[in-house]
mmCIF file of the N, C-alpha and C atoms, coordinates in Angstrom:
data_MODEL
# 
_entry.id   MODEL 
# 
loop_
_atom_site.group_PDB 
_atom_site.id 
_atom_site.type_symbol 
_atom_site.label_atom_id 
_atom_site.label_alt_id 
_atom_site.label_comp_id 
_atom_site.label_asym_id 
_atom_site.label_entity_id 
_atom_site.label_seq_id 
_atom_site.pdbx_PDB_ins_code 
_atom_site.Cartn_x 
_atom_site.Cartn_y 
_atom_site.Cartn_z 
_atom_site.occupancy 
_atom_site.B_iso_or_equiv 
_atom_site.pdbx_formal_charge 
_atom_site.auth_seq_id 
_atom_site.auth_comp_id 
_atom_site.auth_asym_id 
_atom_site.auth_atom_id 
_atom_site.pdbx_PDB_model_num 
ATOM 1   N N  . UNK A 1 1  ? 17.150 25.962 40.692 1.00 0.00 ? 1  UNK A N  1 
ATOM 2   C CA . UNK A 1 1  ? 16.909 24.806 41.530 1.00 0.00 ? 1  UNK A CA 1 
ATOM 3   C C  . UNK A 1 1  ? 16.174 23.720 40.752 1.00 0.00 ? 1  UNK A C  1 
ATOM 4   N N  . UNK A 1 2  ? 16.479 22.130 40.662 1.00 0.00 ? 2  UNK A N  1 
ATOM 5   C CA . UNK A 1 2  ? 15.768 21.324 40.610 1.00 0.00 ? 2  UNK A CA 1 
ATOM 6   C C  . UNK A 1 2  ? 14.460 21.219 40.747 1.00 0.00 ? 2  UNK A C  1 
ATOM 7   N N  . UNK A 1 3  ? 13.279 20.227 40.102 1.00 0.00 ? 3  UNK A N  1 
ATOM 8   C CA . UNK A 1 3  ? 12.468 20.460 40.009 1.00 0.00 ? 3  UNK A CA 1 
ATOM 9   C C  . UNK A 1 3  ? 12.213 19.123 41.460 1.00 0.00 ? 3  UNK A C  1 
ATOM 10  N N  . UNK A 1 4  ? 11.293 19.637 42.094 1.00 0.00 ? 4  UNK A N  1 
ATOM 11  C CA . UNK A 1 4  ? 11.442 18.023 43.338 1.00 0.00 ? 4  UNK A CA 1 
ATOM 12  C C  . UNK A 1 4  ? 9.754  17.637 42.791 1.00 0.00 ? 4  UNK A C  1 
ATOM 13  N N  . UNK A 1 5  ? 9.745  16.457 43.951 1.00 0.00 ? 5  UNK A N  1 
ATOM 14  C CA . UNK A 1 5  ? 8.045  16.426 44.098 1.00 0.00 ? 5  UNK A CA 1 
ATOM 15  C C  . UNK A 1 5  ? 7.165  16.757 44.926 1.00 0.00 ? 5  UNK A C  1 
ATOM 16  N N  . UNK A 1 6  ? 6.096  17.182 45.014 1.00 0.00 ? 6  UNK A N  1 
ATOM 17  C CA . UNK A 1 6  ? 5.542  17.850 46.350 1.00 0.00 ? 6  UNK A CA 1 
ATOM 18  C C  . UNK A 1 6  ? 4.469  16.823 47.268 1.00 0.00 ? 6  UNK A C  1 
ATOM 19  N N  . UNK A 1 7  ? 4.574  15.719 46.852 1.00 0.00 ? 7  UNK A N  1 
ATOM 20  C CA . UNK A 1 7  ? 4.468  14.491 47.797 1.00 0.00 ? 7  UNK A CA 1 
ATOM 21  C C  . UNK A 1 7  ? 5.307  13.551 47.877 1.00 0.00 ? 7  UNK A C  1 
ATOM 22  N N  . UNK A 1 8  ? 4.978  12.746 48.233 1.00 0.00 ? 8  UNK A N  1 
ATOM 23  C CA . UNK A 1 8  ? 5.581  11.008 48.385 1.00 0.00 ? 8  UNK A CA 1 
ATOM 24  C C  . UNK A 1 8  ? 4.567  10.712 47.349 1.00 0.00 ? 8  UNK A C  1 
ATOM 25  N N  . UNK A 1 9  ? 5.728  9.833  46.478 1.00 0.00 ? 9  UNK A N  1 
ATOM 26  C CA . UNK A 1 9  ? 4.477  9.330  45.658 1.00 0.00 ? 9  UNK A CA 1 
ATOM 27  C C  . UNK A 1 9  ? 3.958  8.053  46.288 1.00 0.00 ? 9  UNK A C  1 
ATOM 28  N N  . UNK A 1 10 ? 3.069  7.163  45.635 1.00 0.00 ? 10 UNK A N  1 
ATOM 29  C CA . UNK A 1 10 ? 1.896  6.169  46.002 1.00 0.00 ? 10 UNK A CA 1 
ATOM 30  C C  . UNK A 1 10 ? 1.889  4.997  45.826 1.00 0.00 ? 10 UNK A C  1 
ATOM 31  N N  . UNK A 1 11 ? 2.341  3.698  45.856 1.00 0.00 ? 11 UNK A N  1 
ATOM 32  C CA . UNK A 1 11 ? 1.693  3.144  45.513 1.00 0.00 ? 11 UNK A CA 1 
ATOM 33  C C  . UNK A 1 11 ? 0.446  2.437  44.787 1.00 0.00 ? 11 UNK A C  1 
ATOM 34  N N  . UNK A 1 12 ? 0.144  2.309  43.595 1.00 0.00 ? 12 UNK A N  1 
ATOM 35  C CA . UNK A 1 12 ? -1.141 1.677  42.839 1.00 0.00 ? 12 UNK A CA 1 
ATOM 36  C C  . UNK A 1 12 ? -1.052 0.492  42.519 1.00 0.00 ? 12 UNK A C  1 
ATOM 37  N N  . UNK A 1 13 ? -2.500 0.481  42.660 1.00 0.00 ? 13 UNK A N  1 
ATOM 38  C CA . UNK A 1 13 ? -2.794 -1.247 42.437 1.00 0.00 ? 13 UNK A CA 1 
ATOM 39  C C  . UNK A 1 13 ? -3.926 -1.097 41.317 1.00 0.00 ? 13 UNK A C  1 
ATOM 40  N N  . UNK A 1 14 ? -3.843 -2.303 40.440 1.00 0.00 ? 14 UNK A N  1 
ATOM 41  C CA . UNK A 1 14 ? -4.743 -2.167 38.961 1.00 0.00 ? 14 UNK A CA 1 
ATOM 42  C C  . UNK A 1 14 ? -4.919 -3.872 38.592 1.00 0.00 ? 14 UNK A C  1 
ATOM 43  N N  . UNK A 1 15 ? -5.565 -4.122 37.731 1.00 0.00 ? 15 UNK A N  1 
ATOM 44  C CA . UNK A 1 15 ? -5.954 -5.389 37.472 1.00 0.00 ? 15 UNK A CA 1 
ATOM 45  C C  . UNK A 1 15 ? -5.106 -5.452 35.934 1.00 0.00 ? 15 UNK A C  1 
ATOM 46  N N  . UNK A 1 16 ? -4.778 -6.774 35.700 1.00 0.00 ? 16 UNK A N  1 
ATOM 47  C CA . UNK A 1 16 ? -4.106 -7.120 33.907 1.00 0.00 ? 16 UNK A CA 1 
ATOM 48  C C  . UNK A 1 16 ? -5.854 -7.044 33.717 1.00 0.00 ? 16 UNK A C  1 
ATOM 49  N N  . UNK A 1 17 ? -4.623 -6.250 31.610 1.00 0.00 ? 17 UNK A N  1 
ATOM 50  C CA . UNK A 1 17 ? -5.313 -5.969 31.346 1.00 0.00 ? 17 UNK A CA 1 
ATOM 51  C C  . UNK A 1 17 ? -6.388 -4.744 31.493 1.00 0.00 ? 17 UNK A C  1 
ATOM 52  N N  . UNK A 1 18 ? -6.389 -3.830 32.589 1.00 0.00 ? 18 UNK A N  1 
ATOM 53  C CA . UNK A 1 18 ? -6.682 -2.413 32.689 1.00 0.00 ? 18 UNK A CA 1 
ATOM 54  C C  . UNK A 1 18 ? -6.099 -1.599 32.405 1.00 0.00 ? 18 UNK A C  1 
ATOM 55  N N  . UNK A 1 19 ? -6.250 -0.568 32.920 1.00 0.00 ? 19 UNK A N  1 
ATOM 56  C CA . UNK A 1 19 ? -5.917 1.014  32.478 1.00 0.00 ? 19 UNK A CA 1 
ATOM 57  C C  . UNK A 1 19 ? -5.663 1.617  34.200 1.00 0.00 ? 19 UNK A C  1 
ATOM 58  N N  . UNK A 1 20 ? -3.890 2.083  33.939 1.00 0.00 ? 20 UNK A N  1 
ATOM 59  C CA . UNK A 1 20 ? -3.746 2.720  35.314 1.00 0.00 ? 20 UNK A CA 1 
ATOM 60  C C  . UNK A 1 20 ? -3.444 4.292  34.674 1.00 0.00 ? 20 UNK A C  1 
ATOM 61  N N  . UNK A 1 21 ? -3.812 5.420  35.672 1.00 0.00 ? 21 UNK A N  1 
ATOM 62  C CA . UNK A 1 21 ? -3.311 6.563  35.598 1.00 0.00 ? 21 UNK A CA 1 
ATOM 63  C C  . UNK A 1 21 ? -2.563 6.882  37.033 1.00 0.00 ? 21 UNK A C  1 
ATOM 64  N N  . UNK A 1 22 ? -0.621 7.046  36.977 1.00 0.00 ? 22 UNK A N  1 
ATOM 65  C CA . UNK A 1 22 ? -0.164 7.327  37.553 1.00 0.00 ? 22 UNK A CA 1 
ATOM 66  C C  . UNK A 1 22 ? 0.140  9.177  37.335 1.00 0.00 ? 22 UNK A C  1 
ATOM 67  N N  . UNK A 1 23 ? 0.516  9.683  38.741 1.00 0.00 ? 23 UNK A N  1 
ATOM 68  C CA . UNK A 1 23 ? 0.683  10.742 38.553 1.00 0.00 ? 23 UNK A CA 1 
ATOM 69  C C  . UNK A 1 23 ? 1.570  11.470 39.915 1.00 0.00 ? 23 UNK A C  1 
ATOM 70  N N  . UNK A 1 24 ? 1.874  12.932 39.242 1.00 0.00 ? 24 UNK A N  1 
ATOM 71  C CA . UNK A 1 24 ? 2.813  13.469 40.432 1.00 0.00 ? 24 UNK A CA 1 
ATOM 72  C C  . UNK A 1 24 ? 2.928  14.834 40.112 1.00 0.00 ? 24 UNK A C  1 
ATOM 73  N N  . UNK A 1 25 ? 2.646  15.645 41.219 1.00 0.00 ? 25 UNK A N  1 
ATOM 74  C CA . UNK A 1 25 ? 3.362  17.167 41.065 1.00 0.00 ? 25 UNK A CA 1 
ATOM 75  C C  . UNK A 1 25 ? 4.485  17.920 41.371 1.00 0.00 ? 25 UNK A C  1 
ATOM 76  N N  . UNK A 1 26 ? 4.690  18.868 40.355 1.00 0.00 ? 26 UNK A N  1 
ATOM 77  C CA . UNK A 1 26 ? 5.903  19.136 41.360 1.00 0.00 ? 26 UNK A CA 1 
ATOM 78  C C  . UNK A 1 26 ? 6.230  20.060 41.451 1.00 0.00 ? 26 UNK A C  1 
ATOM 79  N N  . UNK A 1 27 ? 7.374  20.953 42.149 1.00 0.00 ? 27 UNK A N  1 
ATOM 80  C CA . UNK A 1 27 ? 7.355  22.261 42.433 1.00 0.00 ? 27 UNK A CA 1 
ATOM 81  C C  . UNK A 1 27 ? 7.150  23.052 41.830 1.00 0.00 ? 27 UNK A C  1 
ATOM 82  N N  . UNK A 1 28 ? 8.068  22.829 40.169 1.00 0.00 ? 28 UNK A N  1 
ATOM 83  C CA . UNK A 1 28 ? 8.193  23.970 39.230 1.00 0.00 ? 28 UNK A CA 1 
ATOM 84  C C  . UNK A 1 28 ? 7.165  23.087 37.985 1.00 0.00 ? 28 UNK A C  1 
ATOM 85  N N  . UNK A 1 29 ? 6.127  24.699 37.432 1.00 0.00 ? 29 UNK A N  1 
ATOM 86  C CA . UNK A 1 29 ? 5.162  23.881 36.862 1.00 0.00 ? 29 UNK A CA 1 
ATOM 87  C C  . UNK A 1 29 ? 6.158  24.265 34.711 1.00 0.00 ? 29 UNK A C  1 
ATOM 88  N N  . UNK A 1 30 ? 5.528  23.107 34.140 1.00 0.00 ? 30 UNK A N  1 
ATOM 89  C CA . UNK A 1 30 ? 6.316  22.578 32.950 1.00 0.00 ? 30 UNK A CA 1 
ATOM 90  C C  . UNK A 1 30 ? 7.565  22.270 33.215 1.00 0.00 ? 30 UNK A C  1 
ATOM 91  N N  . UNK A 1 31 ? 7.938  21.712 34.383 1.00 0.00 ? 31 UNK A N  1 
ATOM 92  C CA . UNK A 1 31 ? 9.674  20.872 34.381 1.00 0.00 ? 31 UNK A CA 1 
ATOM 93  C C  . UNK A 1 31 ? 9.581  19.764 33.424 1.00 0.00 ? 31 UNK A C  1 
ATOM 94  N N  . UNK A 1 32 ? 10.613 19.694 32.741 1.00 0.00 ? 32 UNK A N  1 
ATOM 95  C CA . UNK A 1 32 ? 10.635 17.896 31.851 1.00 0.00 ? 32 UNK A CA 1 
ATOM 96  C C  . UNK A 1 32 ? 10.352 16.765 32.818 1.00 0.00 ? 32 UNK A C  1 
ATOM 97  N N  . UNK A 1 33 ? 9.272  16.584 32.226 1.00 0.00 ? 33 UNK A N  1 
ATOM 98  C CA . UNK A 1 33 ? 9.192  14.558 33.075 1.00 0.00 ? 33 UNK A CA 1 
ATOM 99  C C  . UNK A 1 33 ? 9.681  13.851 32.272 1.00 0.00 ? 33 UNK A C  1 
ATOM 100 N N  . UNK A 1 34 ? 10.534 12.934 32.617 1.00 0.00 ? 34 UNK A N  1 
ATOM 101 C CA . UNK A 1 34 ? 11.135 11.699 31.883 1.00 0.00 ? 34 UNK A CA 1 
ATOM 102 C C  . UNK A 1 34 ? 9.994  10.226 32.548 1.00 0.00 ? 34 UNK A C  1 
ATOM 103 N N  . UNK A 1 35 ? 9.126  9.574  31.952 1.00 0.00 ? 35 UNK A N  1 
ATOM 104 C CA . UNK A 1 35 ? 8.637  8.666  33.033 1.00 0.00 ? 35 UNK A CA 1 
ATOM 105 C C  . UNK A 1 35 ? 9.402  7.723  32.705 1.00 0.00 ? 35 UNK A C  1 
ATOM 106 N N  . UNK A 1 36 ? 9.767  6.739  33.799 1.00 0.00 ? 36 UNK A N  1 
ATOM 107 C CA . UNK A 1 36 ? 11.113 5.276  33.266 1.00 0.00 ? 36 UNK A CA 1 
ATOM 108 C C  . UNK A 1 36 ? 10.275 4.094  34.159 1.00 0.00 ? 36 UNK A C  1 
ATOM 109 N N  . UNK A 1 37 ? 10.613 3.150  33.094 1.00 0.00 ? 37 UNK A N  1 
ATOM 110 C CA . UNK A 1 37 ? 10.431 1.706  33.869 1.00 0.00 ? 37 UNK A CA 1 
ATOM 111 C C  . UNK A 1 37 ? 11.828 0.940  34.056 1.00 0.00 ? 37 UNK A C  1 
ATOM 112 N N  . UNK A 1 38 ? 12.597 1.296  35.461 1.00 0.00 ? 38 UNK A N  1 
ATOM 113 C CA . UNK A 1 38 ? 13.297 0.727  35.365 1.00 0.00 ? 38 UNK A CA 1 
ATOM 114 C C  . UNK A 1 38 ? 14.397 1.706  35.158 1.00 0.00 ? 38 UNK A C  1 
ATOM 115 N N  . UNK A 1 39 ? 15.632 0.888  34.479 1.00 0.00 ? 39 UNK A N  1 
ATOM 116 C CA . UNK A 1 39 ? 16.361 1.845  33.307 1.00 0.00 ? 39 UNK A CA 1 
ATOM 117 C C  . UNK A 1 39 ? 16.008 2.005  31.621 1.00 0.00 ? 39 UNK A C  1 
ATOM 118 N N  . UNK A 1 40 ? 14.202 1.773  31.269 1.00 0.00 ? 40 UNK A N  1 
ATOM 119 C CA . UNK A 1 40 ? 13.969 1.889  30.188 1.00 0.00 ? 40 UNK A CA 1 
ATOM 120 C C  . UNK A 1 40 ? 13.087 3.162  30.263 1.00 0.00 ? 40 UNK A C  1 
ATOM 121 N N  . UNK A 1 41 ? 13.285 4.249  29.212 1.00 0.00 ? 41 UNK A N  1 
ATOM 122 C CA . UNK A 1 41 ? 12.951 5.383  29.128 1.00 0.00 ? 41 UNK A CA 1 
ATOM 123 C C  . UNK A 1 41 ? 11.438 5.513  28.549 1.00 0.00 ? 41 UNK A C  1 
ATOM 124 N N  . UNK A 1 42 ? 10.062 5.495  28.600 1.00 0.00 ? 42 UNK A N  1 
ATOM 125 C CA . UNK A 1 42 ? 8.720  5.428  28.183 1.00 0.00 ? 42 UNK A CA 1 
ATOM 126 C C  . UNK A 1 42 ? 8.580  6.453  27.798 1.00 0.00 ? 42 UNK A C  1 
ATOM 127 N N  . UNK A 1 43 ? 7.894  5.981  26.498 1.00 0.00 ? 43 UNK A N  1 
ATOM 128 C CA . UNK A 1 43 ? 7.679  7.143  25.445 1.00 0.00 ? 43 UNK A CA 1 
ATOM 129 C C  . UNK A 1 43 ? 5.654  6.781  24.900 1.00 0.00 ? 43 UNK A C  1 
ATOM 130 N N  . UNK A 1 44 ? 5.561  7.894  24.523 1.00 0.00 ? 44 UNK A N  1 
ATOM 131 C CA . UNK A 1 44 ? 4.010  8.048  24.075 1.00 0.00 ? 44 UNK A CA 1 
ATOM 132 C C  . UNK A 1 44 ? 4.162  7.215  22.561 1.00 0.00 ? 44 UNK A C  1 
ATOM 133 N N  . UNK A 1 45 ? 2.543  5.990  22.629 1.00 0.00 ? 45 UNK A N  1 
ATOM 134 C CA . UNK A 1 45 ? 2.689  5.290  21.614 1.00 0.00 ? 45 UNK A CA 1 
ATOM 135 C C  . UNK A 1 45 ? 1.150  4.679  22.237 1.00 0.00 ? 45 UNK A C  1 
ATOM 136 N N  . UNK A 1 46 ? 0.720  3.667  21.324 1.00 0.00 ? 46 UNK A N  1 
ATOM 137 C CA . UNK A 1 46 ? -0.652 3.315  22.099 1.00 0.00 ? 46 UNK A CA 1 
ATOM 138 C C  . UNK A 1 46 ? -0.513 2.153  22.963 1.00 0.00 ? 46 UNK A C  1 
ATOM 139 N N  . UNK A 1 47 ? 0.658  2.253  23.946 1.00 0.00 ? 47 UNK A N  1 
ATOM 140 C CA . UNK A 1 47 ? 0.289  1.916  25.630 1.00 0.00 ? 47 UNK A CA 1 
ATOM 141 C C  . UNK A 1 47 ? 0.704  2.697  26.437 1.00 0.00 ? 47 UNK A C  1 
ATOM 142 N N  . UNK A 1 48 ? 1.159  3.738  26.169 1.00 0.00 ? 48 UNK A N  1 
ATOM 143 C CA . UNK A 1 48 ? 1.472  4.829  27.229 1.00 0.00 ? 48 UNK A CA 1 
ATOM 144 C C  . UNK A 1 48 ? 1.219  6.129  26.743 1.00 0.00 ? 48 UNK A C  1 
ATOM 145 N N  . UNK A 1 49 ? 0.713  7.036  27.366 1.00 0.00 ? 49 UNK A N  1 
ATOM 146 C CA . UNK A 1 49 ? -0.113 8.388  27.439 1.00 0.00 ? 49 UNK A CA 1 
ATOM 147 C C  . UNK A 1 49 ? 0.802  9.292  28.495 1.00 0.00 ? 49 UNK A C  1 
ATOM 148 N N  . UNK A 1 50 ? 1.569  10.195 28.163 1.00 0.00 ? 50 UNK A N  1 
ATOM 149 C CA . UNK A 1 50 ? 1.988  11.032 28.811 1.00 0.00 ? 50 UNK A CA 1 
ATOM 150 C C  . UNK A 1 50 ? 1.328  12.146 29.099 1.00 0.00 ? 50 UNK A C  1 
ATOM 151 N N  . UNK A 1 51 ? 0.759  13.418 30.131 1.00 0.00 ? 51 UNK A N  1 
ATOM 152 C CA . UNK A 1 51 ? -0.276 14.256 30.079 1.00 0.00 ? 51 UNK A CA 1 
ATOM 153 C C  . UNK A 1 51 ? 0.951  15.536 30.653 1.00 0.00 ? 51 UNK A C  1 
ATOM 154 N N  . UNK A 1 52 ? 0.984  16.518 31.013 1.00 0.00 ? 52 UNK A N  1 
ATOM 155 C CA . UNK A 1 52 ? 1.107  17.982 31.454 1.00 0.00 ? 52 UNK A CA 1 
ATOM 156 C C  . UNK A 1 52 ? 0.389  19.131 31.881 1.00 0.00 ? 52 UNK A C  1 
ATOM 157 N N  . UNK A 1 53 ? 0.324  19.372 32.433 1.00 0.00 ? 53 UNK A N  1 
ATOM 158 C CA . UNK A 1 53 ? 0.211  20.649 32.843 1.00 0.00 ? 53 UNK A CA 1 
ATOM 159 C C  . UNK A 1 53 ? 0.179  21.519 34.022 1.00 0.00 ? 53 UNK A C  1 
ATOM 160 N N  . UNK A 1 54 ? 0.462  22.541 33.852 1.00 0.00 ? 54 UNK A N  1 
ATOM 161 C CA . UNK A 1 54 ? 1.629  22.924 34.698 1.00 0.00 ? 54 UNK A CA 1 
ATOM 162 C C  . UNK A 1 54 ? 2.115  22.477 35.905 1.00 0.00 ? 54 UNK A C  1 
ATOM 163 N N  . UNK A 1 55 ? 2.003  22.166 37.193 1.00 0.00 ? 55 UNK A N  1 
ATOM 164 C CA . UNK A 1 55 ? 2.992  21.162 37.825 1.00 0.00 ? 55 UNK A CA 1 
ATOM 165 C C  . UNK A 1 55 ? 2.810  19.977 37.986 1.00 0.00 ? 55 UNK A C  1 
ATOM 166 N N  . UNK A 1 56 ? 1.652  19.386 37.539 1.00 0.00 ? 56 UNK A N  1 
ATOM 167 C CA . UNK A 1 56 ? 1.025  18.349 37.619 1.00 0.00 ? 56 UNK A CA 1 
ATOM 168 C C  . UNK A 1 56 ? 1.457  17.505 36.225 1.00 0.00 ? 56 UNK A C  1 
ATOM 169 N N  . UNK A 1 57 ? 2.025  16.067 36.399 1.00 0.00 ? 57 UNK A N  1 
ATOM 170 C CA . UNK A 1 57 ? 2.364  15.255 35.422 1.00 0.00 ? 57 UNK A CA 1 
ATOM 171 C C  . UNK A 1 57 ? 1.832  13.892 35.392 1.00 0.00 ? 57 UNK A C  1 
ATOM 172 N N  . UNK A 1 58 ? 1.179  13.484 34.670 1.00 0.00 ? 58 UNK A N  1 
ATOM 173 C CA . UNK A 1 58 ? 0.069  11.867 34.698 1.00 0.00 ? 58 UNK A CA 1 
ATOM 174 C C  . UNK A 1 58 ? 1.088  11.076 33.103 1.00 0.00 ? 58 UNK A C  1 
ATOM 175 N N  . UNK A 1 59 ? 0.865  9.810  33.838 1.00 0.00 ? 59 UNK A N  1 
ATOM 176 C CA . UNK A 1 59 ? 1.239  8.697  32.707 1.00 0.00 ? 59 UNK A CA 1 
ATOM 177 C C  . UNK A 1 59 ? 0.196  7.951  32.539 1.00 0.00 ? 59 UNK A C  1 
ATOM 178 N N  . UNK A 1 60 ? -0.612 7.629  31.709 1.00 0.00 ? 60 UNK A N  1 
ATOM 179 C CA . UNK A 1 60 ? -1.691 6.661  31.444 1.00 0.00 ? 60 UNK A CA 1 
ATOM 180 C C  . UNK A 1 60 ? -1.241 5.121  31.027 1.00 0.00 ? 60 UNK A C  1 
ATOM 181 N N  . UNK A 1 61 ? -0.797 4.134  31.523 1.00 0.00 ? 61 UNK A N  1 
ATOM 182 C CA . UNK A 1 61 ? -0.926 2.686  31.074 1.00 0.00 ? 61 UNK A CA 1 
ATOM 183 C C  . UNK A 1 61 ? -1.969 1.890  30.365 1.00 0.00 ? 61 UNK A C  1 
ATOM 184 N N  . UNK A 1 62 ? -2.042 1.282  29.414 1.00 0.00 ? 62 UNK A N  1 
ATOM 185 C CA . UNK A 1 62 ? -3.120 0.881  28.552 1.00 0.00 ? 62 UNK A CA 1 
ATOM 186 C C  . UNK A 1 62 ? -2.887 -0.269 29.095 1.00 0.00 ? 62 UNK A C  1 
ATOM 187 N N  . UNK A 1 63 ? -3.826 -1.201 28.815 1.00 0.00 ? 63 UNK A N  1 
ATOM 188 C CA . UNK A 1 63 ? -3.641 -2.997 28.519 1.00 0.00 ? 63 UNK A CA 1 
ATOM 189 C C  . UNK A 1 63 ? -2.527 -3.539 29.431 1.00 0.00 ? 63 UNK A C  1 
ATOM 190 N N  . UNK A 1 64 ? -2.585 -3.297 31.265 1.00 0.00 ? 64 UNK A N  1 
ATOM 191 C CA . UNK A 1 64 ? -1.889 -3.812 32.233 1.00 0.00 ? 64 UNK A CA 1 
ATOM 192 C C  . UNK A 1 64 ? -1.133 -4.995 31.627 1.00 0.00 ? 64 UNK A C  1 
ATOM 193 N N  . UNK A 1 65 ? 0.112  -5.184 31.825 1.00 0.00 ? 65 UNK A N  1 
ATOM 194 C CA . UNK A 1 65 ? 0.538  -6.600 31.794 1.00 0.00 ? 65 UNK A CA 1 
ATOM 195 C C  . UNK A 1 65 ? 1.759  -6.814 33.203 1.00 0.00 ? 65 UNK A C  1 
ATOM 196 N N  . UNK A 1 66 ? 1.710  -7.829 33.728 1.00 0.00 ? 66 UNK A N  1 
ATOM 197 C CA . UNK A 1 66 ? 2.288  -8.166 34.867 1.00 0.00 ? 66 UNK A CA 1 
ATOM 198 C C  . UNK A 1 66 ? 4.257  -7.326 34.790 1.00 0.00 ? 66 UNK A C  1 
ATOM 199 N N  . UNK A 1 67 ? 4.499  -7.296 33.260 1.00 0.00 ? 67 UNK A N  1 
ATOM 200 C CA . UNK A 1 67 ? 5.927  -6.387 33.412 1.00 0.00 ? 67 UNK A CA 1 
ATOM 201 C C  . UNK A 1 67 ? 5.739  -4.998 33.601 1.00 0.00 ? 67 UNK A C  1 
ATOM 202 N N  . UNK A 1 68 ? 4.277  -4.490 33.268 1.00 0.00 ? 68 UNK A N  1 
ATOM 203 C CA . UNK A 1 68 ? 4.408  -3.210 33.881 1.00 0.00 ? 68 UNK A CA 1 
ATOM 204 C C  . UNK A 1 68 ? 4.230  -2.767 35.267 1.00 0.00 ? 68 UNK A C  1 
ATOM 205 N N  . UNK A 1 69 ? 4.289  -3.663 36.097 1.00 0.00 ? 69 UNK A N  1 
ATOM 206 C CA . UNK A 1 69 ? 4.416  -3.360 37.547 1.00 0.00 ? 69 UNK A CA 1 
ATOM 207 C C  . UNK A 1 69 ? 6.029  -2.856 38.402 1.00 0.00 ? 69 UNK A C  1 
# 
């Protein structure tokens, strides 16, 4: 079976120029997270922070800018 999520995710609100930590769990713990903006695929580099463990998955945003909303 697919891996689902075990909420609705949320809505966040952050200021340019901050630091957001989005996040989500999900049924099966180490499923692949892909995080996407869009149809662009986000990868770890110094503005994005990918985290793990076991069903729980966080993306860290560095240095808000109005396209990462």
């Amino acid at each position: 079976l697919p891996a689902l999520f075990k909420q609705e995710l949320q809505n966040t609100e952050a200021e340019e120029g901050g630091t957001v930590t989005l996040r989500c769990e999900l049924t099966k713990p180490k499923a692949p997270v892909e995080w996407r903006r869009g149809d662009v695929t986000l990868y770890p580099g110094l503005k994005y922070e990918m985290k793990q463990q076991g069903c729980a998955a966080e993306l860290v945003i560095y240095d808000l800018e109005l396209d990462d909303s």
